[in-house]
C-alpha positions in Angstrom: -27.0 -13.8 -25.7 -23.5 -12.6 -26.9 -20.9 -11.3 -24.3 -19.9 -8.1 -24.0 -17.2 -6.7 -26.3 -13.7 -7.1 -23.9 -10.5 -5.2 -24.4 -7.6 -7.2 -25.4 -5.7 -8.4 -22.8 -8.6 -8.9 -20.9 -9.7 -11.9 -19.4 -12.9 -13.7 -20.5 -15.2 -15.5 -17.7 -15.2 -19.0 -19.5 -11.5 -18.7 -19.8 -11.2 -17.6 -15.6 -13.6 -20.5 -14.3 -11.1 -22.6 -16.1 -7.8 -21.5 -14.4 -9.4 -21.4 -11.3 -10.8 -24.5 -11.1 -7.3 -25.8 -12.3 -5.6 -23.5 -9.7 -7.7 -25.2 -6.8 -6.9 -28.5 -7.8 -3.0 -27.9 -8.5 -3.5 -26.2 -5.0 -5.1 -29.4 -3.2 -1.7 -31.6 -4.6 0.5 -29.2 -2.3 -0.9 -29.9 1.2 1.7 -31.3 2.9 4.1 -28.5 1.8 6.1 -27.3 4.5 5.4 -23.5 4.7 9.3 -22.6 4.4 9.3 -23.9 0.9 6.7 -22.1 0.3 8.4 -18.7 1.3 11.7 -19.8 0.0 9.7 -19.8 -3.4 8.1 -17.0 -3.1 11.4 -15.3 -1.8 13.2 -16.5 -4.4 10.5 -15.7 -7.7 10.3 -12.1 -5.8 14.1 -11.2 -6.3 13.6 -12.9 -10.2 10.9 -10.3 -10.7 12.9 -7.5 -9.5 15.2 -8.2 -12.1 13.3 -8.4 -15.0 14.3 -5.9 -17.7 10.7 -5.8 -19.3 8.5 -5.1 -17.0 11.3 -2.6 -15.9 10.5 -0.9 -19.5 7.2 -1.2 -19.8 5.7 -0.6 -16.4 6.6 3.4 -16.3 4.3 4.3 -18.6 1.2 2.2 -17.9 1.8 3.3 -14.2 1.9 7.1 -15.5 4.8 7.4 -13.4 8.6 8.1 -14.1 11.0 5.1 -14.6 13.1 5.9 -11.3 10.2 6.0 -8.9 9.1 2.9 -10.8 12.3 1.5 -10.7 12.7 2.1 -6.3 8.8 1.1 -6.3 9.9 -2.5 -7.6 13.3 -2.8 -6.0 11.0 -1.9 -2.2 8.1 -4.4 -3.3 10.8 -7.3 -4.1 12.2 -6.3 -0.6 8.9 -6.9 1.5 8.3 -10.4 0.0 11.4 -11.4 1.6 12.0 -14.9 2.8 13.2 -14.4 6.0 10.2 -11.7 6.7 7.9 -14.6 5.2 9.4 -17.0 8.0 9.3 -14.5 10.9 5.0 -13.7 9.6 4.4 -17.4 9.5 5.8 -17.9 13.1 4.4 -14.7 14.6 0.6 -15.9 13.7 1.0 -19.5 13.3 3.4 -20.0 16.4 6.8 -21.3 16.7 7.9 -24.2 14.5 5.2 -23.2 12.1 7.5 -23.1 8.8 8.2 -26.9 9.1 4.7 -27.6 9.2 1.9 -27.3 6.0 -0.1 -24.6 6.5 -3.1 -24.6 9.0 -6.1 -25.3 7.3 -7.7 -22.3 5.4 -9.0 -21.0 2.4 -9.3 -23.0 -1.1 -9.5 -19.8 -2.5 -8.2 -16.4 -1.6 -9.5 -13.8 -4.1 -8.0 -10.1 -4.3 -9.1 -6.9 -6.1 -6.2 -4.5 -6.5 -6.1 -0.9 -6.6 -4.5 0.8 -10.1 -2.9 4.2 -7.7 0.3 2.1 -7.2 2.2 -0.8 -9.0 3.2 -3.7 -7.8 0.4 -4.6 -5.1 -0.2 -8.3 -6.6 3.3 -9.6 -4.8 2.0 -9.0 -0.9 -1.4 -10.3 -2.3 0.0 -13.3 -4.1 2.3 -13.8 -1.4 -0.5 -14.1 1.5 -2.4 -16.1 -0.1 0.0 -18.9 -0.7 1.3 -18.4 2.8 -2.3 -19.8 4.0 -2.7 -22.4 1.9 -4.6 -21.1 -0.1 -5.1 -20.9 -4.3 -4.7 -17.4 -5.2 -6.7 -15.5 -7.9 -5.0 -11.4 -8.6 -7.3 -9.0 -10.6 -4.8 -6.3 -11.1 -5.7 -2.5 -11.5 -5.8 -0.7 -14.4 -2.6 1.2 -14.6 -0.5 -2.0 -14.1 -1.5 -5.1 -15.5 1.8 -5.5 -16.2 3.4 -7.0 -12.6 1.2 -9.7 -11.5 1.7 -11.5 -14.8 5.9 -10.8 -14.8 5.8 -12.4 -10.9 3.6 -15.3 -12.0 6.5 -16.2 -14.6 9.1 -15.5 -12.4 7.5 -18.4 -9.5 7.4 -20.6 -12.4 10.8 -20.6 -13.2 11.1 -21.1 -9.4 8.8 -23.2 -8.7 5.6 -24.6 -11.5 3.8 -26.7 -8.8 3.3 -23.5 -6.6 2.6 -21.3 -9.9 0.3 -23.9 -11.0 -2.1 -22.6 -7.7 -1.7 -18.8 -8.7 -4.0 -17.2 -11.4 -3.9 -13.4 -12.7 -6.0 -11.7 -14.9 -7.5 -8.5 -16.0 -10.9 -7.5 -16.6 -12.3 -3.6 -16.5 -13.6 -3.2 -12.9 -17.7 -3.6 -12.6 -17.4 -6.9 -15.3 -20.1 -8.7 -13.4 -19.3 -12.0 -14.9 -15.5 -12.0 -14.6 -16.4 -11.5 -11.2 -18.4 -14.4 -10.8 -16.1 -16.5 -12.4 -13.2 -15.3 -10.3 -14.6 -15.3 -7.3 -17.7 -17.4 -7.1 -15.2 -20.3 -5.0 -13.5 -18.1 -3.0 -13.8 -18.0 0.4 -12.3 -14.3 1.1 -11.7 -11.7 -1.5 -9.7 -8.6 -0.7 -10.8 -5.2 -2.1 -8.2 -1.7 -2.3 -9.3 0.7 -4.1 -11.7 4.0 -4.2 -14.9 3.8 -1.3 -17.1 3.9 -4.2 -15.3 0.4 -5.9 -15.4 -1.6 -2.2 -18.8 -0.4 -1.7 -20.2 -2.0 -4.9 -18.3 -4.8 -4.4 -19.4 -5.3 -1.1 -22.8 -5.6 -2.1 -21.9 -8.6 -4.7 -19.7 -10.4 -2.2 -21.3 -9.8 1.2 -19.4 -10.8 4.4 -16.6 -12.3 2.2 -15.1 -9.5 1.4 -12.3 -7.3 3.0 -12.8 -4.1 1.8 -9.7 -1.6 2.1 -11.6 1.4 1.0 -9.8 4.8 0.8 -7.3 6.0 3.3 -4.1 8.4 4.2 -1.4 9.0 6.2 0.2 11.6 8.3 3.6 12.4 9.7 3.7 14.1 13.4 7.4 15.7 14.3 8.0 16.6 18.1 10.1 19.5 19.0 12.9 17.1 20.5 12.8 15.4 16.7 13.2 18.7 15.5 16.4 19.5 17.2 18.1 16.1 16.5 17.3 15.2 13.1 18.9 17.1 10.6 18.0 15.1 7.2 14.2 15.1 8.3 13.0 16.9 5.6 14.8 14.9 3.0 13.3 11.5 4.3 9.7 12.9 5.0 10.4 14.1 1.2 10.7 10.8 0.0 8.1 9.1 2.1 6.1 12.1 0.0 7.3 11.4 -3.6 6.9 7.2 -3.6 4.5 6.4 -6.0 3.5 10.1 -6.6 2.2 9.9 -3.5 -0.7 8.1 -4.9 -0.7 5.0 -1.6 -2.7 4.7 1.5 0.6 5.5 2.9 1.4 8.6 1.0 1.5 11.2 3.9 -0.8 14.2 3.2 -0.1 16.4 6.4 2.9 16.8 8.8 2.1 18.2 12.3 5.2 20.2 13.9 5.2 21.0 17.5 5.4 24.9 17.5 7.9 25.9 20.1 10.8 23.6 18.7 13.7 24.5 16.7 13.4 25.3 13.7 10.1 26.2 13.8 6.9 24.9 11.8 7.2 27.2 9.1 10.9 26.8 8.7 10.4 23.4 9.1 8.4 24.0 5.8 10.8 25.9 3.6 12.9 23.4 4.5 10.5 20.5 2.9 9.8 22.6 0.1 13.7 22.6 -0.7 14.0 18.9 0.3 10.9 17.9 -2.4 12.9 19.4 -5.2 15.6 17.8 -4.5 14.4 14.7 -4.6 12.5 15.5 -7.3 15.9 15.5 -9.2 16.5 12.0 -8.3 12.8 10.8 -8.6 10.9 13.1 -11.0 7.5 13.2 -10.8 5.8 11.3 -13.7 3.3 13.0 -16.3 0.3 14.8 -14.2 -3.2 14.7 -15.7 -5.4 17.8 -16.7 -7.4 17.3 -13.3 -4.4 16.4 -11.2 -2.7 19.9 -12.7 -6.2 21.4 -11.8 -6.7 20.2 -8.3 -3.2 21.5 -7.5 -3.4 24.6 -8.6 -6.9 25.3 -7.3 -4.9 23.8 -4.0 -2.5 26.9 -4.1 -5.0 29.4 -5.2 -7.3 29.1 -2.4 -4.6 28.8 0.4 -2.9 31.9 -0.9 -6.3 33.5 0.4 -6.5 31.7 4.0 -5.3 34.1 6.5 -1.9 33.2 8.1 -1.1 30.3 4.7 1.8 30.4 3.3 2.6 28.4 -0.2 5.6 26.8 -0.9 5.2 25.9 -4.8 7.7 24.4 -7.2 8.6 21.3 -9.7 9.3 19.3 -6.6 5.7 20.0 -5.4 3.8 21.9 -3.1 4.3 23.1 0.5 1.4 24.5 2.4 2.0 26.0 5.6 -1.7 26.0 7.6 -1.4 27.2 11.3 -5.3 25.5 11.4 -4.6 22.0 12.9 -7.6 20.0 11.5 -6.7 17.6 9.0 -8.3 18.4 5.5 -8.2 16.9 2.7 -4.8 17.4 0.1 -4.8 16.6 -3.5 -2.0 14.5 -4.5 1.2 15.0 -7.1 3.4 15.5 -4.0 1.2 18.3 -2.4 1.3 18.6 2.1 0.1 20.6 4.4 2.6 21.8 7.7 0.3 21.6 10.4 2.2 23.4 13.3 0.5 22.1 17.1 1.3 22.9 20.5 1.6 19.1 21.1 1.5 15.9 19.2 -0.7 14.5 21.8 -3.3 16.3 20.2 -3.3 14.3 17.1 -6.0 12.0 18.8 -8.2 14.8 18.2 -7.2 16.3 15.0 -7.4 13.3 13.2 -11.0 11.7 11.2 -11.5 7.9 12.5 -10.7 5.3 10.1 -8.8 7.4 7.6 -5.4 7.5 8.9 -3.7 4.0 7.9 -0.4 5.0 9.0 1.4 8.3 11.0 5.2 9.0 10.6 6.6 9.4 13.7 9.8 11.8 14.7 9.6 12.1 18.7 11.4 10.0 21.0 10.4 6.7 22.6 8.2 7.4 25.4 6.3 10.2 23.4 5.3 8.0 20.7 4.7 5.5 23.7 2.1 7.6 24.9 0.3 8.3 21.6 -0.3 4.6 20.7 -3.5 3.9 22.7 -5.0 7.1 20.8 -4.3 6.6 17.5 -5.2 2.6 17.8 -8.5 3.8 18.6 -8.5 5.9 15.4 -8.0 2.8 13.5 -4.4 3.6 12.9 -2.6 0.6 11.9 1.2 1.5 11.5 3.0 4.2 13.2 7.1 4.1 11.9 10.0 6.4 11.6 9.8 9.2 8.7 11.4 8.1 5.6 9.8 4.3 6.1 6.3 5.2 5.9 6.6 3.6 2.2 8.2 0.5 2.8 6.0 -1.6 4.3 6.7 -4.9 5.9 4.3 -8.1 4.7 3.6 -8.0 7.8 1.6 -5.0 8.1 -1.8 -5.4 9.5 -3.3 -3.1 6.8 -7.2 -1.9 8.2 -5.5 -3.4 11.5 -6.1 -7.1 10.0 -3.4 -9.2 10.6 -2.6 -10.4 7.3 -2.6 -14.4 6.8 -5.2 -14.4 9.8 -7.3 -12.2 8.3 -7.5 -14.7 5.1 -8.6 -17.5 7.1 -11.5 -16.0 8.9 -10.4 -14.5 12.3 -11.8 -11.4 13.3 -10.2 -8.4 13.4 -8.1 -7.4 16.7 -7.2 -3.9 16.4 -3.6 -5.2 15.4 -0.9 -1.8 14.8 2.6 -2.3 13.6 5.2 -0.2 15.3 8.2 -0.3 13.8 11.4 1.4 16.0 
């Protein structure tokens, strides 16, 4: 029988059984690495790919977004794969003197699916996966097939022998037989992307697979944060505009403790100013016919919900909603302003496993007393406004810890707070 018709670009499933196989054999030559080299490579590939003028050029437009937020999405994605960072992960979960030792043993083959909303997602995955040991095989999304290849060549400049182990391709997603090919050694294979993507998936790749299905985030602002923080608005602004906010870590609603100062709805005008702002500095990148529908259909209906308020413009769109149950938001830089009588009802206002990280304004021993609760919701990073997009490699994304999750431990309930 003859194979399918492919794209060009794509990858073929003779042509992946090949580099893999390769890739766990160049991979099997590096055991007695010392895991410091290893980050030191990566480290040092991570800062060549931030510098490279094509994928700099190119990457906009498959991405659909514009070339400064492409431009601050590559310059915080070469930031996370950060040696230092590497050496501090590698001796949190592998315990202390762990970076002069080869990694524990683990996977032959750690296999990863990425998600086409944002760019740039094959450096944490390629990253992991060499930080267990592993042989690494990246299926990149659709809208950027672009990095995974650029940070390949940049760690072989580095470093051949580690590149040697590192294999990225592109296939259309539901290619059966690529799949096979990919994955059929690999002892874990990480899924992002939409519930509908994992959940086929899951049923190809069983218990081997870590699904990271669909999820969002949320910022909650206490009345004392209020009061103290003038340049709120402009961070939560930014935390809004990364990637189009596009990410699991896009906040979609802000909750505002009512009786602070300014109050939620000034709070608002205030983010609706601070979005086109940044808007000048990050402009939003060319919207779809659906994205420009879901928007507008957005504003239409809230305009009609008793005590709304809309807060539209090119920076995006503001919706005040004195409800406090969190619903659903399309994207293209669109929030609700949630105002509550207290952010220790966010426990309750929230859906389970849907919230990956919350924003945080409030002092210490209010967002103290919110951690038990929103660990239960499966919340697995709770940081300052204005980080929610930069990541460390260390987060515990789905409340995995990251290399421990690749070799097989079961999940803890692990939640990053960063101060």
């Amino acid at each position: 029988m003859n194979e399918p018709a492919r794209e060009p670009g794509c990858a073929t499933p003779d042509r992946l059984a090949t580099l893999v196989d390769a890739a766990i054999e160049a991979r099997a030559g590096l055991r007695g690495r010392a895991l410091g080299d290893t980050a030191a490579s990566l480290g040092e590939a991570a800062a060549r790919w931030a510098a490279d003028a094509r994928l700099r050029e190119e990457l906009p437009a498959a991405a659909r977004l514009s070339a400064p937020v492409v431009a601050e999405a590559i310059r915080l994605s070469a930031a996370a794969v950060d040696t230092a960072a590497m050496l501090a992960l590698i001796e949190h979960e592998f315990g202390a003197g762990a970076v002069e030792r080869p990694a524990p043993d683990g996977p032959a083959l750690v296999g990863h699916v990425l998600a086409a909303n944002v760019p740039a997602l094959a450096l944490p995955a390629i990253a992991l996966g060499c930080l267990v040991g592993g042989a690494v095989v990246v299926k990149s999304g659709r809208d950027d097939a672009l990095s995974a290849p650029a940070f390949h060549r940049a760690l072989e400049a580095v470093d051949p022998a580690l590149a040697a182990t590192v294999v990225t391709a592109y296939w259309p997603g539901g290619d059966r037989a690529c799949e096979e090919a990919a994955f059929q050694r690999a002892a874990v294979v990480v899924a992002s992307g939409t519930d509908e993507t994992v959940t086929a998936l899951a049923g190809r790749l069983g218990a081997r697979l870590i699904a990271n299905g669909e999820r969002t985030s949320v910022a909650a602002v206490s009345r004392e944060g209020l009061g103290r923080d003038e340049p709120l608005a402009e961070r939560l602004a930014l935390d809004i505009a990364l990637h189009d906010q596009r990410g699991c870590l896009s906040p979609r609603a802000v909750y505002v403790e009512a009786d602070g100062a300014p109050s939620p709805m000034a709070f608002a005008e205030r983010l609706a100013a601070a979005l086109e702002h940044v808007a000048r500095e990050l402009p939003p990148g060319p919207a779809t016919v659906e994205e420009r529908a879901a928007q507008q259909l957005l504003a239409s209906e809230a305009e009609w919900e008793a005590g709304s308020r809309v807060l539209a413009g090119a920076g995006g769109l503001v919706v005040y909603d004195p409800r406090a149950a969190f619903r659903p938001i399309a994207g293209r830089r669109a929030i609700r302003v949630h105002p509550v009588a207290t952010l220790a009802a966010l426990p309750v206002v929230l859906p389970k496993r849907r919230v990956e990280c919350v924003g945080l304004a409030t002092s210490g021993p209010e967002a103290a007393a919110l951690v038990p609760g929103l660990r239960s919701l499966g919340v697995a990073r709770l940081c300052p406004i204005g980080r929610m997009q930069q990541p460390t490699l260390a987060w515990p994304r789905g409340q995995r810890l990251p290399l421990g999750s690749l070799r097989g431990r079961p999940d803890g309930g692990a939640l990053e707070i960063e101060t």
